[in-house]
C-alpha positions, 0 to 999 in steps of 0.5 A: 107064288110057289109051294114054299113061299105058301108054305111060309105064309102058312106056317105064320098065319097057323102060328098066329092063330094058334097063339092069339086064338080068335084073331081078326082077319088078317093078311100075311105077305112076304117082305124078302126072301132068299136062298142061301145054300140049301136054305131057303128064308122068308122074312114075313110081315102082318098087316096086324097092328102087334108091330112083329116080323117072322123069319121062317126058314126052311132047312134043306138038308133036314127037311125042316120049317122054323120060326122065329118072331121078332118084335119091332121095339124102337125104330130111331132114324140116323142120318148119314152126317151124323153117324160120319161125324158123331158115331163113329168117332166116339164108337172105335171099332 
Protein backbone atom coordinates (compact mmCIF):
# COMPACT_ATOMS: atom_id res chain seq x y z
CA UNK A 1 0.00 0.00 0.00
CA UNK A 2 1.55 3.39 -0.94
CA UNK A 3 0.95 6.85 0.59
CA UNK A 4 -1.94 7.80 -1.89
CA UNK A 5 -4.12 4.50 -1.35
CA UNK A 6 -3.62 5.75 2.67
CA UNK A 7 -4.38 8.72 1.78
CA UNK A 8 -7.75 7.74 0.59
CA UNK A 9 -8.40 5.26 3.10
CA UNK A 10 -7.80 8.14 5.23
CA UNK A 11 -9.86 10.83 4.19
CA UNK A 12 -12.99 8.16 4.44
CA UNK A 13 -12.21 6.96 7.84
CA UNK A 14 -11.56 11.26 8.94
CA UNK A 15 -15.15 11.81 7.01
CA UNK A 16 -16.93 9.06 8.58
CA UNK A 17 -15.97 10.17 12.11
CA UNK A 18 -16.40 13.21 11.53
CA UNK A 19 -20.17 12.77 10.24
CA UNK A 20 -21.47 10.02 12.40
CA UNK A 21 -19.51 11.16 15.53
CA UNK A 22 -18.67 8.14 18.07
CA UNK A 23 -18.76 5.48 15.56
CA UNK A 24 -18.14 1.77 16.04
CA UNK A 25 -14.71 0.28 14.73
CA UNK A 26 -14.71 -0.20 11.38
CA UNK A 27 -12.43 -0.96 8.39
CA UNK A 28 -11.96 0.88 5.09
CA UNK A 29 -10.67 -0.84 2.22
CA UNK A 30 -10.22 -0.44 -1.55
CA UNK A 31 -12.85 -2.01 -3.85
CA UNK A 32 -10.75 -0.37 -7.24
CA UNK A 33 -8.50 2.11 -8.14
CA UNK A 34 -7.28 3.57 -11.22
CA UNK A 35 -5.16 6.16 -12.67
CA UNK A 36 -6.61 8.24 -15.30
CA UNK A 37 -4.29 11.16 -16.81
CA UNK A 38 -2.90 13.01 -13.92
CA UNK A 39 -5.83 11.68 -11.66
CA UNK A 40 -5.67 8.92 -9.44
CA UNK A 41 -9.58 7.28 -8.09
CA UNK A 42 -10.47 5.20 -5.40
CA UNK A 43 -13.52 3.43 -5.03
CA UNK A 44 -13.68 2.54 -1.11
CA UNK A 45 -16.08 0.43 0.83
CA UNK A 46 -17.05 0.01 4.52
CA UNK A 47 -17.74 -3.03 6.48
CA UNK A 48 -20.40 -0.45 8.05
CA UNK A 49 -23.85 -1.64 7.58
CA UNK A 50 -25.16 2.15 5.99
CA UNK A 51 -24.96 0.26 2.56
CA UNK A 52 -22.36 3.65 0.94
CA UNK A 53 -19.44 3.56 -1.21
CA UNK A 54 -16.94 6.52 -1.39
CA UNK A 55 -15.18 7.62 -4.55
CA UNK A 56 -12.29 9.75 -3.44
CA UNK A 57 -10.12 11.08 -6.37
CA UNK A 58 -7.16 13.02 -6.22
CA UNK A 59 -6.56 15.68 -8.63
CA UNK A 60 -2.95 15.94 -10.07
CA UNK A 61 -2.85 19.05 -11.49
CA UNK A 62 -4.17 20.89 -8.60
CA UNK A 63 -3.05 18.83 -5.67
CA UNK A 64 -6.48 18.19 -4.34
CA UNK A 65 -8.45 15.15 -2.57
CA UNK A 66 -12.32 15.02 -3.11
CA UNK A 67 -15.05 12.99 -1.89
CA UNK A 68 -17.92 11.77 -2.93
CA UNK A 69 -20.64 9.36 -0.96
CA UNK A 70 -23.05 7.40 -2.78
CA UNK A 71 -25.58 5.36 -1.26
CA UNK A 72 -26.53 1.95 -2.45
CA UNK A 73 -30.62 2.39 -3.05
CA UNK A 74 -31.72 -0.75 -4.78
CA UNK A 75 -29.91 -3.42 -6.48
CA UNK A 76 -32.12 -5.35 -9.14
CA UNK A 77 -30.49 -8.49 -10.83
CA UNK A 78 -31.07 -8.45 -15.09
CA UNK A 79 -30.34 -11.65 -16.54
CA UNK A 80 -28.43 -11.62 -20.09
CA UNK A 81 -31.97 -13.10 -21.97
CA UNK A 82 -33.94 -10.88 -20.53
CA UNK A 83 -32.44 -7.62 -21.38
CA UNK A 84 -31.73 -9.22 -25.01
CA UNK A 85 -35.44 -9.91 -25.62
CA UNK A 86 -37.26 -7.78 -23.15
CA UNK A 87 -35.18 -4.55 -22.57
CA UNK A 88 -33.88 -3.81 -25.48
CA UNK A 89 -36.43 -3.97 -27.60
CA UNK A 90 -38.81 -1.87 -25.79
CA UNK A 91 -35.78 0.94 -24.88
CA UNK A 92 -34.71 2.25 -28.42
CA UNK A 93 -31.91 3.70 -28.08
Amino acid sequence: MDEKDRSALSIVTYWLRKKIGRTPSFDCFIIWKAKVLQNWKYIIGTNLPDNEMYEVTYDGFRHFWYLSAYKEYERTKYMDDTVRAEILRKVEL
